[in-house]
N, C-alpha and C positions, 0 to 999 in steps of 0.2 A: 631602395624600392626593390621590392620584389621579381625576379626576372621570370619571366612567359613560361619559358623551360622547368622552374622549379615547382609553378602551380601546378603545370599539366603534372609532370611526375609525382604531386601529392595525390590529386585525382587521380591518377592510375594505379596509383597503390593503395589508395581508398578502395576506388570501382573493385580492385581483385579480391579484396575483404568481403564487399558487399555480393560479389558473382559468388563466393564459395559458400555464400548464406542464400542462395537465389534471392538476392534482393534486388538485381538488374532486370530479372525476368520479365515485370512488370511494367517498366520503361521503354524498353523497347518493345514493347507488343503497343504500347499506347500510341491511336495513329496523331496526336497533339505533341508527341514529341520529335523536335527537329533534329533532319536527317545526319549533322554533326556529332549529336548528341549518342546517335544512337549505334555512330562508326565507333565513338571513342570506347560504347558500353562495351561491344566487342571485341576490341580490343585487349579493354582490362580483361574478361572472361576468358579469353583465350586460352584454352590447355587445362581451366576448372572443370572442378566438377561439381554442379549446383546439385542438389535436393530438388526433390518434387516440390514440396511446401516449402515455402522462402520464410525465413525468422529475418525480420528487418530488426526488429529489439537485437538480437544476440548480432547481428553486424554491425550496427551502431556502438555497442558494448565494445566490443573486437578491438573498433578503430581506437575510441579513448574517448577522455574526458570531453572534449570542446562537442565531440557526433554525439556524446549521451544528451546534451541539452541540447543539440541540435536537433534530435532526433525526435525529446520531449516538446520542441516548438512544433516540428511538421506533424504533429499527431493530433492536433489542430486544424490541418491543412489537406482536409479533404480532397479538394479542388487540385491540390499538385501534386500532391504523391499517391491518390488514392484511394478510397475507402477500406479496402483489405489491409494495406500498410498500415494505415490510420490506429486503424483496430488493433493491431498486431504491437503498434507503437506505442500505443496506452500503456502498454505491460510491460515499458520498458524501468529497470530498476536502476535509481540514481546512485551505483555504489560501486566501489573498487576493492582491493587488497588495502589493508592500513600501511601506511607508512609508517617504517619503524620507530619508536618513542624517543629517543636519540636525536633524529631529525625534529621532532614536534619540540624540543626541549631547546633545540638551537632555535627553532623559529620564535619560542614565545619571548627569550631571552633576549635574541636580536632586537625585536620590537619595543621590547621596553627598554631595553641596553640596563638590565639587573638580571642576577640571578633568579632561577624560577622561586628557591625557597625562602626569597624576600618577597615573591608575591603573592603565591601561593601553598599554604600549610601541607597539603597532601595535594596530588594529581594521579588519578589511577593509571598505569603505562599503558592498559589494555582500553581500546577504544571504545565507545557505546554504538560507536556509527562510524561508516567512511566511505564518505560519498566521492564524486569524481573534482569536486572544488575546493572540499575541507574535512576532516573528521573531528570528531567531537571525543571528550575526553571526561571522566567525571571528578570534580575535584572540590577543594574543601579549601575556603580562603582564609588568610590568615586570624582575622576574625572571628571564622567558626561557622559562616554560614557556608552550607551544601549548593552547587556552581557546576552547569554545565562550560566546559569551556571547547571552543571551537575555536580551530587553528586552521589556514590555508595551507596546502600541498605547498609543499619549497617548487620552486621555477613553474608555478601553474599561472600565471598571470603571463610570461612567454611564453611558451604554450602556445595561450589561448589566440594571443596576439597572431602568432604565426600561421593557426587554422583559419584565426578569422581570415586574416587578411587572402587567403585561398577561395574561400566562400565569398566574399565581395570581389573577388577576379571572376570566380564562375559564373554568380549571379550577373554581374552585368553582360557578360558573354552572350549568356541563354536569355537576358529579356530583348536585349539587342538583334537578334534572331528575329523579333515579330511576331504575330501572331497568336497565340492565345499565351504562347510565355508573359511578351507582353502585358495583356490582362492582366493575367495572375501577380504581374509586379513582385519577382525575386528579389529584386535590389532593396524592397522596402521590408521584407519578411527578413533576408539577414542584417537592413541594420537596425532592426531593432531588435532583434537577436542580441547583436551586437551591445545596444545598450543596456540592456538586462545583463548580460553574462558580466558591462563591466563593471555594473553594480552588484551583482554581487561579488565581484572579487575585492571590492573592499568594504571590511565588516564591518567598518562604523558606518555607512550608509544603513546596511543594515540594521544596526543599534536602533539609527535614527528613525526608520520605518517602523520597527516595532515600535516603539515610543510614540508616532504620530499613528499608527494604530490603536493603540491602549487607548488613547485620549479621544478618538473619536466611537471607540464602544465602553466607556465609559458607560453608559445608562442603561445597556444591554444585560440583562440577564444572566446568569448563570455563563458566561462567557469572559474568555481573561487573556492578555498578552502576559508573559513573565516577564519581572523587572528586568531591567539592563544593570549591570555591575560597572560605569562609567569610568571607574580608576582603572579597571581591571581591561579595557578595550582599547583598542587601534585599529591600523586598519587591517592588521596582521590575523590579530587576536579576535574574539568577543566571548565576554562572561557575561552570561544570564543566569538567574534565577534556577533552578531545578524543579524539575515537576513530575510529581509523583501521583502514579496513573494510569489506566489502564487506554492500549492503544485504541483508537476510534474503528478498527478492524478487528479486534479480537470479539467477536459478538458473543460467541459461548460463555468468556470472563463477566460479560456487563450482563448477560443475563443471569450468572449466577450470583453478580452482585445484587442483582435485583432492582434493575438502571431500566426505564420505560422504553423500549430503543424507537418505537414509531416516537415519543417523544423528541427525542434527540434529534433523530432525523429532520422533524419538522422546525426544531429549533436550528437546527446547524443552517437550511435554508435561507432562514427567517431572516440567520446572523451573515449569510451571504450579501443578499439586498439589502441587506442596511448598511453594509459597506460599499456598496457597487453602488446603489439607486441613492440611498443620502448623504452619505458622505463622499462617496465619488473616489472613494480610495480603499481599494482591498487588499486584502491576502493573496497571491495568485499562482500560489504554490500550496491549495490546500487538497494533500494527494492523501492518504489511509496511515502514513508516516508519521505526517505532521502536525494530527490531531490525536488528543488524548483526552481521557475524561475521568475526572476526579471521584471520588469518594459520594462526594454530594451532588454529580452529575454535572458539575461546572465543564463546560467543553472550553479547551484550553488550547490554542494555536502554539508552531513553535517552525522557526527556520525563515525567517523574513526577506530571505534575500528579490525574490521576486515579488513585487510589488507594483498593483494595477492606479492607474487613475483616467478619472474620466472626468472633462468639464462639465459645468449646469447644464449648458443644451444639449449637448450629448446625452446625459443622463437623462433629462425632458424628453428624448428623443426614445431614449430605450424602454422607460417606465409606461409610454404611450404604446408602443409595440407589443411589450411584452401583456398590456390587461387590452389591447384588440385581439391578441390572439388567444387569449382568455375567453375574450367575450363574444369574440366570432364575427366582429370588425374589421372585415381585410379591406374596406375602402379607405377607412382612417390610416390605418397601417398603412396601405399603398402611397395616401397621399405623404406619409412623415417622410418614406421613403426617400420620395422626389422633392421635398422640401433640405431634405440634409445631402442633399444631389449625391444620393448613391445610385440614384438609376438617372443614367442622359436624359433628361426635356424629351427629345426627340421619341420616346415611348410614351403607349397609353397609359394613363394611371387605371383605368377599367382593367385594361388588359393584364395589367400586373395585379390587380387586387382578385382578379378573377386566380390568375396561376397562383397569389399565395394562398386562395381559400383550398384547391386542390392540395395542396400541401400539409394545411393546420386545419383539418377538418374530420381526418382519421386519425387526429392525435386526440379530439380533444374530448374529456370527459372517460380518457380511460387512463389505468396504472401505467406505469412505466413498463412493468414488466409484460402488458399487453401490446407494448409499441413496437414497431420492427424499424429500428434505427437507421438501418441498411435506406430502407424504402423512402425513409423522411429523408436524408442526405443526399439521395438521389434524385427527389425532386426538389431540395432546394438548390442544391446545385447547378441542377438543369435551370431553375430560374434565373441564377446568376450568368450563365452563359448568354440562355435567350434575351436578357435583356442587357446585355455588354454593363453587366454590374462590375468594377475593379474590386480586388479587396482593398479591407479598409486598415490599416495596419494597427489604427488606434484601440478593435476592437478583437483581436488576435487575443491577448489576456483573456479577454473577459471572456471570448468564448472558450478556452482549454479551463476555464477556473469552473465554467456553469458544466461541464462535460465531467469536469472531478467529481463536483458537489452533487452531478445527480449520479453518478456512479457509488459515491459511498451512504447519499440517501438512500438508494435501491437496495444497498444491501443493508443497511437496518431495516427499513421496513418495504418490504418488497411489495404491498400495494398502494405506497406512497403517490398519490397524482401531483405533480408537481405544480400545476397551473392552479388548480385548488389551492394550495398553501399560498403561493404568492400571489392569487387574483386581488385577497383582501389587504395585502399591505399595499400591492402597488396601487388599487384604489383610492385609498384612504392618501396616499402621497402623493399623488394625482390631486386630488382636493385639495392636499393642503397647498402645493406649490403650483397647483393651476390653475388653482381656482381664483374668481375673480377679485376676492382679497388679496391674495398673492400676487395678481396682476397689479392691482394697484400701488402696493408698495412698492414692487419693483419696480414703477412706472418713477415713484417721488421718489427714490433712493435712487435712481438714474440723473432725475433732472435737478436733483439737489451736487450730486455730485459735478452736472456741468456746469451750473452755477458758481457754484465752488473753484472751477478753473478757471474760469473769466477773467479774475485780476491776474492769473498769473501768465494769462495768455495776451493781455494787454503788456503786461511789461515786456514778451517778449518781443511784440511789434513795435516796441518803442528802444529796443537797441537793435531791432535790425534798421531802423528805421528813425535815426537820432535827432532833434531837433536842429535845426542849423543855427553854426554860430555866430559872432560875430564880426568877423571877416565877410566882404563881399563877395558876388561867386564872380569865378572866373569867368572872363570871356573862352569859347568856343576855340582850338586850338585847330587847323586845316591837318588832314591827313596827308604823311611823308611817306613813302613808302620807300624800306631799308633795302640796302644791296643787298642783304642774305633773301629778303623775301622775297624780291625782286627776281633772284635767281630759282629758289624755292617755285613758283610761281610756273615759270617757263622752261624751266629745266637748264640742265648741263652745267658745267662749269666755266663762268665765264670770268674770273678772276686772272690768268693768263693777258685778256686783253686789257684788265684794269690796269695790270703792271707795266704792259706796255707801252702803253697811251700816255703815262706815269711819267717814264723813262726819255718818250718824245718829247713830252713838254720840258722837262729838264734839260733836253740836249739844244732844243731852240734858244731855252731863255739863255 
C-alpha cells in the first residue's frame, strides 16, 4: 500500500505543473473549495509564476498520460472543476511523442511469443497516431490484407496504476471534507475513471466492444465498425481492418468530395441515439479523430476503447427527458426526475419543473450556434445545487459523448437544431417501447418468466428444508453451560481456582 507521504508528494508535484499553467488559480478563488485544499494549492505554487490566462489542457498534457484522460473525464464535469476549465479541457489532445519502433516490436513479439515477420508481412516503423495509452502502426498481414495495428506504451498499465491509486487517496480525502465536495461525490468520478482507463489498457476488451458494437448497428445506414483481425489480438496488441477516408473534421476535403455535410451531421446524431437510447450501448470516445467518412459517405467509427452503457430504464428514463424537453414538458421531465430519485422526495416536483422550464426554454427552437452554452450550464448547474441533486456516475459517458457529438455536428452544419433531429426518433421509440403494446408484453414476458422459476424455487425449499426420515426425532436435550462460557460470560480468569480445588480434592482422598 501506498504511504500518505508519497500521495501528497505526487500532488505537489502535480499542483506545481498545474500552478505554472495558472490552472490552481481557479481553485482557490472558488469559495466551495475547502480550506486544506486550498493551503496545499499554495503551497505547490509557491515561487511560480502563473500566466494571466490558465491553459488547463497544456497542464494536464505536462503531467502525462493517466491527467490527459483525467483531464478528458473532468471536461465533463462542469460542476467541479468549472465551466472555464471545462471549456479549455475540451481541447485537450490525446497524444504524446511515439515511442520508438524497437520498443513496439518487443511489445508485439512478447505478446504473441513469435517473431513479428511470422505475423505480420510489412509494419510501417513510422506511426499513424500516438496517443497517451497506445500508438497505432500501419501494416500489411501475412496474407495480404492492409491493418491498422495498435500497440500499448511498454510499463503504461504501472503507470496508470500508480496515478490512480493517488486519485483515489485524494478523492476520498476531499469528499470526506463535507460539503458540497461531498455532493459532487469524487470517490465515484475517479472510480469509474478508474474502470474505463482499465479497460482500455487491455485491447481485447476492446476488440470485443467493437465487435458488440457492429452487431448492434447492424441495420444502420451508411455507418460501419471495422472488422477485428482475432488471430492477430491480445491484450497487448489489436489489428483492425484499415479505413480509408477522409477525417470527420477536414470539412473543406468532404466538401470537395462533394459529401452533404448537414447530411452527415444529422446522420452522425441519428447514429448516436441509436446507440445510447436502443441499444443502450455506445461509442463514448467519438471526438473529430475517431470518425472518418468513406468515399460513398459511409461514417466509419474507429478506437473503442471507451465504451458507454445504459440499462432499459435508464434509457426509458433518458428518451422521456430528452422529447419533454423537445416538446416543452418540464412537468413530465420533473416528475421522471424524482421517479429515478435524482432529486430527494423532500422537494417540489412544481418547483423543479418550474427551474427546468427556465433552463430549456431559451434553448429551444433555435441552432446551436444561437445558444450560449455558458448560460445553459449555469442554470443547470445552479439547479443541481438548489435542489441537492448528487451526480449520477452512471451518466458521465453519456454526457462527454452528447458534448462531442454536438461539437462535431455544429461544425458540419452550423445551423443544425439538435432537438429537431432527435424529437422524431425519440418519439417514435417512445411509442414503440412505451406504448401500451410494449407495456403488455413486457408485462407477460415478466410473468412468464416468474412462472418459469417456480419449480426451481420449490426445489430449493425443499433441500433447505428436507423431508424427515425414518429415525424418530430426538427428545429435547437440557441446556449445560461449559466452563469456557461460563467464564466467557462473567469474566476473569478463573481457571487457577479449578486447579486448585482439583489438587484439594486429591490431597483429601
Amino acid at each position: 500500500m501506498t504511504k500518505p507521504a508519497t500521495h501528497i508528494w505526487r500532488l505537489l508535484k502535480w499542483g506545481r505543473t498545474l500552478a505554472r499553467h495558472g490552472a490552481l488559480r481557479g481553485i482557490e478563488a472558488d469559495p466551495n473549495t475547502p480550506a486544506p485544499v486550498k493551503r496545499l494549492c499554495r503551497l505547490a505554487r509557491f515561487g511560480t509564476v502563473q500566466p494571466r490566462e490558465p491553459d488547463y489542457a497544456a497542464a494536464f498534457q505536462a503531467i502525462g498520460p493517466a491527467a490527459i484522460k483525467l483531464g478528458q473525464t473532468l471536461a465533463t464535469r462542469p460542476d467541479l472543476v468549472g465551466e472555464d476549465a471545462a471549456r479549455n479541457l475540451l481541447s485537450l489532445q490525446d497524444s504524446l511523442p511515439p515511442v520508438p519502433f524497437e520498443k513496439i516490436r518487443e511489445q508485439i513479439e512478447r505478446g504473441f511469443e513469435r517473431r513479428l515477420e511470422d505475423i505480420f508481412a510489412e509494419v510501417d516503423p513510422v506511426p499513424v497516431g500516438a496517443a497517451s495509452i497506445a500508438q497505432v502502426h500501419k501494416g500489411v498481414t501475412t496474407d495480404g490484407r492492409t491493418v491498422a495495428i495498435k500497440v500499448l506504451r511498454p510499463g503504461i498499465r504501472e503507470k496508470f496504476e500508480r496515478d490512480i491509486a493517488t486519485y483515489e487517496w485524494a478523492a476520498a480525502h476531499l469528499e470526506a471534507m463535507g460539503g458540497e465536495a461531498h455532493r459532487l461525490r469524487p470517490r465515484l468520478t475517479i472510480a469509474n475513471f478508474k474502470r474505463w482507463t482499465n479497460r482500455e489498457l487491455d485491447l481485447r476488451r476492446e476488440a470485443a466492444s467493437a465487435s458488440e458494437l457492429a452487431e448492434a448497428m447492424v441495420a444502420i445506414d451508411r455507418y460501419e465498425v471495422p472488422a477485428i483481425d482475432w488471430d492477430r489480438t491480445n491484450g497487448r496488441v489489436l489489428t483492425i481492418e484499415w479505413i480509408d477516408g477522409i477525417k470527420i473534421s477536414q470539412t473543406d476535403r468532404l466538401i470537395a468530395d462533394g459529401h452533404d455535410l448537414p447530411d452527415l451531421a444529422r446522420r452522425l446524431v441519428l447514429a448516436f441515439l441509436t446507440q445510447a437510447i436502443s441499444a443502450g450501448y455506445f461509442h463514448a470516445d467519438m471526438h473529430q479523430g475517431n470518425l472518418f467518412v468513406r468515399a460513398d459517405g459511409t461514417i466509419v467509427a474507429i478506437d473503442f476503447g471507451i465504451m458507454g452503457r445504459i440499462d432499459r430504464r435508464a434509457r426509458q428514463w433518458l428518451a422521456e427527458i430528452l422529447y419533454g424537453l423537445t416538446t416543452g414538458n418540464y412537468k413530465r421531465v420533473a416528475e421522471i426526475h424524482f421517479e429515478a430519485q435524482y432529486v430527494p422526495s423532500y422537494h417540489s416536483v412544481d418547483e423543479f419543473a418550474t427551474a427546468l422550464r427556465a433552463v430549456g426554454e431559451p434553448m429551444r427552437g433555435k441552432p446551436v450556434s444561437e445558444l450560449s452554452v455558458g448560460q445553459m450550464l449555469d442554470g443547470l448547474f445552479a439547479i443541481t445545487r438548489d435542489f441537492d441533486m448528487q451526480t449520477q456516475p452512471h451518466l458521465l459517458l453519456l454526457q462527454k459523448t452528447m458534448v462531442m457529438v454536438e461539437g462535431i455536428a455544429t461544425q458540419l452544419d452550423p445551423q443544425i437544431n439538435m432537438w429537431d433531429v432527435a424529437a422524431p426518433y425519440v418519439r417514435d421509440w417512445i411509442r414503440d417501447e412505451l406504448g401500451p403494446e410494449s407495456a403488455i408484453a413486457d408485462r407477460i414476458r415478466q410473468d412468464t418468466d416468474t412462472l418459469l422459476r417456480v419449480p426451481a424455487l420449490i426445489r430449493r425449499l425443499e433441500e433447505r428444508f428436507p423431508p424427515r426420515g425414518g429415525a424418530p426425532e430426538q427428545p429435547p436435550l437440557p441446556d449445560v453451560e461449559l466452563i469456557w462460557e461460563r467464564r466467557a460470560r462473567k469474566g476473569g480468569n478463573r481457571w487457577p481456582g479449578y486447579v486448585a480445588a482439583a489438587l484439594a480434592g486429591g490431597v483429601l482422598v
